[in-house]
N, C-alpha and C positions, 0 to 999 in steps of 0.2 A: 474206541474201535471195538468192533465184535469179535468173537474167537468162534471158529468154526469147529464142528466136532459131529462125531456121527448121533443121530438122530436115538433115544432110549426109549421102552415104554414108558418112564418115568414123562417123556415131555408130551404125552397123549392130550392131558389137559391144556397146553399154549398153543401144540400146533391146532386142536379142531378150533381154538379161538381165532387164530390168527386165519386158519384155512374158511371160515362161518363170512370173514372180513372180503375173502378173495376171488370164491365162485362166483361168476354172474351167468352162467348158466344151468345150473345146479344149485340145488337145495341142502344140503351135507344132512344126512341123519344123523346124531349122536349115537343110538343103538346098532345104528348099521358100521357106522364108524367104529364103534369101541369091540362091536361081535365079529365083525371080519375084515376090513376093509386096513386100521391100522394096525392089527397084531400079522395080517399077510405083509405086508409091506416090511415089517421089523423084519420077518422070517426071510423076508426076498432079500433084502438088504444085508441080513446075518449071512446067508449060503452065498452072494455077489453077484443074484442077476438083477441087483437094484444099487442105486445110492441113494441114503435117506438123508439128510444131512443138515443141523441146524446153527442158527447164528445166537448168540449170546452173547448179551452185555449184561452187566450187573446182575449176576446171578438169574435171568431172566429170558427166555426164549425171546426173539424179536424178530424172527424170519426161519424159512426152512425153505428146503431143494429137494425135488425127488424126481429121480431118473430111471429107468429102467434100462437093462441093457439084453441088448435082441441080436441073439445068431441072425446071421445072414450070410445069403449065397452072392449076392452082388456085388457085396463091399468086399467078399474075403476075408470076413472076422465079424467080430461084435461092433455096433453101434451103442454109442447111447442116448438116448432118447429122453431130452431135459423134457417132463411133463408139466412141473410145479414150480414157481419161485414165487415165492410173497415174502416181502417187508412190512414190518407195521408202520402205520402210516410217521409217528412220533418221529421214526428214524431213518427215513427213507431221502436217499440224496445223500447220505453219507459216509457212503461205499462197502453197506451192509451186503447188497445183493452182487454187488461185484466180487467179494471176498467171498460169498459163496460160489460162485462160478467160476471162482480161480482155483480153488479145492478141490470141483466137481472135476473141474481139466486136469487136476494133475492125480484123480483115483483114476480118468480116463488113461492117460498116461502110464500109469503104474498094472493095468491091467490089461494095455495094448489095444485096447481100443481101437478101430480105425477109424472114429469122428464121434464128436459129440452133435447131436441135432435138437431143435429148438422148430414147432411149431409154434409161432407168430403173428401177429400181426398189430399190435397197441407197440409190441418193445424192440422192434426192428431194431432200430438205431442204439438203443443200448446193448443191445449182443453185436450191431456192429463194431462198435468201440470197442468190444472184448475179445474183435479177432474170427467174429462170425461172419458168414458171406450166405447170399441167397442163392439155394442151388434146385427149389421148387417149389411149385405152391401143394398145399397140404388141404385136403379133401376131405370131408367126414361124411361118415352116412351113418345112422341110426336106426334102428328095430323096432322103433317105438313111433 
């Protein structure tokens, strides 16, 4: 089984591997990656308007979680906002990415949180097993 632990610079090199595995919409740059994209995340996650969060087995990164948590006027507090979850394929089905998401709920918990939320649509049914319910559909528009 995995041990969960907060995310370090030191794991820069497994998560962009494992995150290279995950995008299917996006391309991940390495240079964009390493000059700003995961030294802000460490920073957001260091001061708590993030969770970074990664799973280990055998000395060896195998999945990570990153959430962002967003004041709000509607909810009456902070959301958090699950953006990321990937397992490596080797290990996946055996309750690496649930043991993240049990972690994620109880930094939510611990910082009062009013919900954790999860845009979806491939892993419905595994956040539903974890206590999640659908409460809207999630829109995106782009600049580009």
């Amino acid at each position: 089984m995995a041990t969960v632990r907060e995310a370090t610079p030191s794991d820069a090199d497994d998560i962009y591997r494992l995150l290279s595995g995950f995008v299917t919409s996006y391309r991940p740059d390495r240079a964009v990656f390493d000059g700003a994209t995961f030294p802000r995340i460490i920073a957001a996650a260091a001061e708590g308007s993030a969770e970074f969060l990664v799973a280990e087995q055998d000395s060896c990164v195998v999945g990570y979680l990153l959430a962002l948590r967003l004041p709000t006027l509607f909810a009456g507090g902070t959301i958090l906002e699950l953006l990321e979850l990937t397992v490596a394929e080797p290990v996946r089905g055996r309750g690496t990415g649930s043991a993240l998401i049990r972690a994620v709920q109880a930094k939510a918990r611990e910082a009062k949180d009013v919900e954790v939320t999860v845009p979806t649509r491939r892993a419905a049914d595994f956040y539903r097993a974890l206590g999640f319910h659908e409460t809207a559909v999630h829109l995106t528009w782009s600049p580009t």
